[in-house]
GUSE-600717 format. One record per residue (C-alpha): residue number from 1; residue in three letters; x, z, y. Coordinates in steps of 0.5 Angstrom, whole numbers, always signed. Layout:
<lovexs>
<lovex n="NUM" res="ALA" X="X" Z="Z" Y="Y"/>
...
</lovexs>
This chain:
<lovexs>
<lovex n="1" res="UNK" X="-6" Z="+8" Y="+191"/>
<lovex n="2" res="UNK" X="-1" Z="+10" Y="+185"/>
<lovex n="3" res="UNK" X="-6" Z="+8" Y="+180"/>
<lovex n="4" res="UNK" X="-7" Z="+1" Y="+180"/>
<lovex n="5" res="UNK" X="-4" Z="-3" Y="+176"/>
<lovex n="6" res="UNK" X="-1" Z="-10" Y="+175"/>
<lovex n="7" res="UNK" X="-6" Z="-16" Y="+176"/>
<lovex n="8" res="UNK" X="-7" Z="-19" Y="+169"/>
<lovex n="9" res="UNK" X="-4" Z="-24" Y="+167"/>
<lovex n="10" res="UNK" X="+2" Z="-22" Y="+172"/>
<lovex n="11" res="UNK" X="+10" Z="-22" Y="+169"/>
<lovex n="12" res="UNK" X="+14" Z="-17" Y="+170"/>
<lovex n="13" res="UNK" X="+21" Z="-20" Y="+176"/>
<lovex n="14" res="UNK" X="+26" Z="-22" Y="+171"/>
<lovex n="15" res="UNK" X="+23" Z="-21" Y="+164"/>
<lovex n="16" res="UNK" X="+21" Z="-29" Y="+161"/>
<lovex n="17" res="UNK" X="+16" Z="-29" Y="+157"/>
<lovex n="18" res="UNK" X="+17" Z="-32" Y="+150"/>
<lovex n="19" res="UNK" X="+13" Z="-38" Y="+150"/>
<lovex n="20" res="UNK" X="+13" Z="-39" Y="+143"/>
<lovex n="21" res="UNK" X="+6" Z="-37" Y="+137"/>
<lovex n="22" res="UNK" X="+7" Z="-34" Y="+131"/>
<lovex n="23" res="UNK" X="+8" Z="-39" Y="+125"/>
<lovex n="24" res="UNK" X="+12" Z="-46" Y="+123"/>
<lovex n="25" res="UNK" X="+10" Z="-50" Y="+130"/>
<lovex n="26" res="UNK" X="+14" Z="-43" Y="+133"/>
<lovex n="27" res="UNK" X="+18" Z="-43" Y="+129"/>
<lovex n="28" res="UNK" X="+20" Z="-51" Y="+129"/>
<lovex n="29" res="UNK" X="+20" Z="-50" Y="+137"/>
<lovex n="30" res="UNK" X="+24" Z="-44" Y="+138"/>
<lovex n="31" res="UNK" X="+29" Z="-47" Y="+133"/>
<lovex n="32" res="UNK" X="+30" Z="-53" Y="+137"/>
<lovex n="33" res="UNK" X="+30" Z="-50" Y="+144"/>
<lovex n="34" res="UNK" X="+31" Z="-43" Y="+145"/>
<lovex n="35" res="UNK" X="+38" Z="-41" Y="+146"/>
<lovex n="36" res="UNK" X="+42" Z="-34" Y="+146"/>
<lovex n="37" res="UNK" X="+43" Z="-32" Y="+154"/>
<lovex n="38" res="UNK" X="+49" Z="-29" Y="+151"/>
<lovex n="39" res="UNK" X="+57" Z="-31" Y="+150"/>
<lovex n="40" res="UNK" X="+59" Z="-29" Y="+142"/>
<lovex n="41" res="UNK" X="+64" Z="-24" Y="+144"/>
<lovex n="42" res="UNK" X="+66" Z="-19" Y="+141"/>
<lovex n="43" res="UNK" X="+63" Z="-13" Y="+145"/>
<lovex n="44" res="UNK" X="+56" Z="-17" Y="+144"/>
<lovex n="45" res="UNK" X="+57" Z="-18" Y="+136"/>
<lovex n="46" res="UNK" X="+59" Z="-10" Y="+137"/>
<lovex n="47" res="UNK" X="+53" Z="-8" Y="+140"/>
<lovex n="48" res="UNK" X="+49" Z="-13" Y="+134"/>
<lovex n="49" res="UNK" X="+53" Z="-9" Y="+129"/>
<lovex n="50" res="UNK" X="+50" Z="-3" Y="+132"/>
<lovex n="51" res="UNK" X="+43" Z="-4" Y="+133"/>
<lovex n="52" res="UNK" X="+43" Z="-8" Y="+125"/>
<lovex n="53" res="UNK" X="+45" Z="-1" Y="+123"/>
<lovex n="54" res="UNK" X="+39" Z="+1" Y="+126"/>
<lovex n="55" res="UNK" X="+33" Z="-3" Y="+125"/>
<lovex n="56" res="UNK" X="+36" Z="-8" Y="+119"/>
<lovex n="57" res="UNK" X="+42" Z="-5" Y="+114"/>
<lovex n="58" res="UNK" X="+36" Z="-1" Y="+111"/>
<lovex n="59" res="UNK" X="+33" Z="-9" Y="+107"/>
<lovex n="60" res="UNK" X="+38" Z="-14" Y="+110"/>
<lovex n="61" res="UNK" X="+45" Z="-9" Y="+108"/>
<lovex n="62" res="UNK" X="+52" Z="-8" Y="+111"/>
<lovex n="63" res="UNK" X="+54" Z="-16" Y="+109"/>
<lovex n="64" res="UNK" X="+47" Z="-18" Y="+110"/>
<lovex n="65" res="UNK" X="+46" Z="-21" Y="+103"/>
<lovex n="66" res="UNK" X="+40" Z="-16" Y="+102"/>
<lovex n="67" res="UNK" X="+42" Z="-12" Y="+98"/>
<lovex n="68" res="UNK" X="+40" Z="-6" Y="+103"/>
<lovex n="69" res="UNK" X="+38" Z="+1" Y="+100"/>
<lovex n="70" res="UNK" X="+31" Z="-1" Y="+100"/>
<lovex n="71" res="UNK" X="+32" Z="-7" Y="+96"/>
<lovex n="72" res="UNK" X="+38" Z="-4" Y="+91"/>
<lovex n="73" res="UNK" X="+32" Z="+2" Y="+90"/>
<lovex n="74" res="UNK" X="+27" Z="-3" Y="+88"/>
<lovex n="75" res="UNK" X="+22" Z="+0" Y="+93"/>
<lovex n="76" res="UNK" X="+22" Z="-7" Y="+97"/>
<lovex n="77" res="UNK" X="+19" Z="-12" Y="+93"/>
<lovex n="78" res="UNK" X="+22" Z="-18" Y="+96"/>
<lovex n="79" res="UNK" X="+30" Z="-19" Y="+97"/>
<lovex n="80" res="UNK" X="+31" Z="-21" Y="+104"/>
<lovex n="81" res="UNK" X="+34" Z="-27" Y="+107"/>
<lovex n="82" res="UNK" X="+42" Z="-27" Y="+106"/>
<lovex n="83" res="UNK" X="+46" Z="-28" Y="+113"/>
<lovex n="84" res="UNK" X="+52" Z="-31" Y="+109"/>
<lovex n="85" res="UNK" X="+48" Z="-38" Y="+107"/>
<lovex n="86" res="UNK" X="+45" Z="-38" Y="+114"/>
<lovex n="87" res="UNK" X="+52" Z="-42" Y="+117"/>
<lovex n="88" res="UNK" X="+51" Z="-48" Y="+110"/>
<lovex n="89" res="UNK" X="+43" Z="-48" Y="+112"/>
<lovex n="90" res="UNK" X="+44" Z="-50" Y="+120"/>
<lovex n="91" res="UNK" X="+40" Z="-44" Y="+122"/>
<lovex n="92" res="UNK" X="+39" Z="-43" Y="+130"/>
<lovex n="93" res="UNK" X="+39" Z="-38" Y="+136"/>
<lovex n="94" res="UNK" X="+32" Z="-39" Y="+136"/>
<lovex n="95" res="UNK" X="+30" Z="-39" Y="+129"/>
<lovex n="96" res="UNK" X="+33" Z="-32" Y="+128"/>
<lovex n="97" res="UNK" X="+31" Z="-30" Y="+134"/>
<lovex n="98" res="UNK" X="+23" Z="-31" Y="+132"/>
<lovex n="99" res="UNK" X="+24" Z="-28" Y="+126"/>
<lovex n="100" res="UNK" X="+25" Z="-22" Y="+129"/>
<lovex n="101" res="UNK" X="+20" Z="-24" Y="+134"/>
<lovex n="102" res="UNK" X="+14" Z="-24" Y="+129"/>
<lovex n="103" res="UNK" X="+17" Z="-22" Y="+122"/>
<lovex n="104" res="UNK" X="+17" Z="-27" Y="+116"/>
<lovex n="105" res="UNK" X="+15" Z="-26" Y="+109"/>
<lovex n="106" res="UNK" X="+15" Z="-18" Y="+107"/>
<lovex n="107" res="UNK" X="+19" Z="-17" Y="+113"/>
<lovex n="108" res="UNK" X="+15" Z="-14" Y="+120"/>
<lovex n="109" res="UNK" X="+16" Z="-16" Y="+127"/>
<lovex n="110" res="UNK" X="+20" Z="-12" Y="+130"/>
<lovex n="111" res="UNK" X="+18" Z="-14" Y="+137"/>
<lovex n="112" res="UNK" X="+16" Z="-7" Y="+138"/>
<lovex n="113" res="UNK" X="+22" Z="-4" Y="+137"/>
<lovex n="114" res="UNK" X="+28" Z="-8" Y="+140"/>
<lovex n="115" res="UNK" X="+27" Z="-10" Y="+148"/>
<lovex n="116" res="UNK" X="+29" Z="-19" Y="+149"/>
<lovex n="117" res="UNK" X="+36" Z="-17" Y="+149"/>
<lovex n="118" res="UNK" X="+37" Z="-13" Y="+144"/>
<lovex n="119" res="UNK" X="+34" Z="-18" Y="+139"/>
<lovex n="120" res="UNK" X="+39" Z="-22" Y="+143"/>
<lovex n="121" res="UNK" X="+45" Z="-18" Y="+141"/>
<lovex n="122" res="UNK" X="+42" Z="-18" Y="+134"/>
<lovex n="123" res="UNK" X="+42" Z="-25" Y="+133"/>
<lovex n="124" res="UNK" X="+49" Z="-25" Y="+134"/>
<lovex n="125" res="UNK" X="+51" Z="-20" Y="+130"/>
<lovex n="126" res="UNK" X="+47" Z="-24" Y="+125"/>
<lovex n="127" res="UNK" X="+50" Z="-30" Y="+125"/>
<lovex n="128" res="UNK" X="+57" Z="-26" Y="+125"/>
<lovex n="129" res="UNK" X="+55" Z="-24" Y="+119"/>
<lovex n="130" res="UNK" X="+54" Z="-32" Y="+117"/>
<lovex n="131" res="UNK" X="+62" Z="-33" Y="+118"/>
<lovex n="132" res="UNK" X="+64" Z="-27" Y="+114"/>
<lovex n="133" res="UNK" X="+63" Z="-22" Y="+118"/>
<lovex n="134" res="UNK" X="+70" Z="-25" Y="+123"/>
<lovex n="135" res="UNK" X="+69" Z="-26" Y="+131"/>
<lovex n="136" res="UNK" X="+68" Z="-33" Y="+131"/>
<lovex n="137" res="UNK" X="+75" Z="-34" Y="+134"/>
<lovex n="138" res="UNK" X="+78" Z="-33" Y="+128"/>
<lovex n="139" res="UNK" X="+73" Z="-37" Y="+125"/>
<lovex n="140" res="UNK" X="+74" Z="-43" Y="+128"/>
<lovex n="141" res="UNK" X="+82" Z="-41" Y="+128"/>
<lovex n="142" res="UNK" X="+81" Z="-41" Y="+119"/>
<lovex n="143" res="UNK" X="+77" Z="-47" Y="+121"/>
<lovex n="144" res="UNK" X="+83" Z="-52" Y="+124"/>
<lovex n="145" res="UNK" X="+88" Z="-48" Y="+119"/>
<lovex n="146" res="UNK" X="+83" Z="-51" Y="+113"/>
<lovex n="147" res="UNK" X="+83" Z="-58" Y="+116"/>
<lovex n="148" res="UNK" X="+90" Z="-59" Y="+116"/>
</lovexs>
């Protein structure tokens, strides 16, 4: 009895399946429809920021401008995305979220390596890092101060 396994096709309680191929259709779909299930909170960026130290600095680097070590020592062919225009570029939880699904360019997926909420708390810390690296309290306070 211990032996069996799950019926195919069967989803595990409380996992929701990605719903989106790989790809611009995916990615157009995801952009427009798939939202983080997490506040932006401090703790949630802190959390981001812990993970992107581990699976992005290395290419995407500390400010996320890619310049990481890989890039800056050449043993990267291509320079990774910049977070900090991500804010003039209009990007969307899903868009980032399905670039860590299923990599873009040089870059891999890194679905293997970090579980759905992980790559949910990367994907704030990534747009964090699109405000200036500042909690997006303070952003949205520089903000008001900026239009008056």
């Amino acid at each position: 009895m211990m032996n069996r396994l799950p019926a195919h096709g069967s989803i595990p309680r409380g996992v929701l399946p990605y719903p989106y191929p790989a790809g611009d259709q995916g990615d157009t779909l995801a952009s427009l429809y798939w939202m983080n299930p997490l506040p932006q909170t401090e703790a949630v960026e802190m959390r981001g920021k812990e993970l992107y130290t581990q699976m992005c600095v290395h290419c995407h680097g500390e400010s996320g401008k890619g310049d990481g070590q890989l890039v800056t020592s050449k043993k990267f062919p291509n320079k990774p995305t910049d977070y900090t225009t991500l804010a003039k570029m209009n990007t969307t939880d899903g868009h980032i979220y399905h670039i860590i699904m299923y990599g873009r360019n040089a870059m891999g997926s890194h679905s293997s390596q970090l579980s759905i909420d992980e790559r949910w708390h990367v994907v704030r810390y990534v747009q964090r890092l699109a405000r200036g690296n500042v909690s997006l309290e303070e952003f949205n306070k520089k903000a008001a101060a900026d239009t008056t």
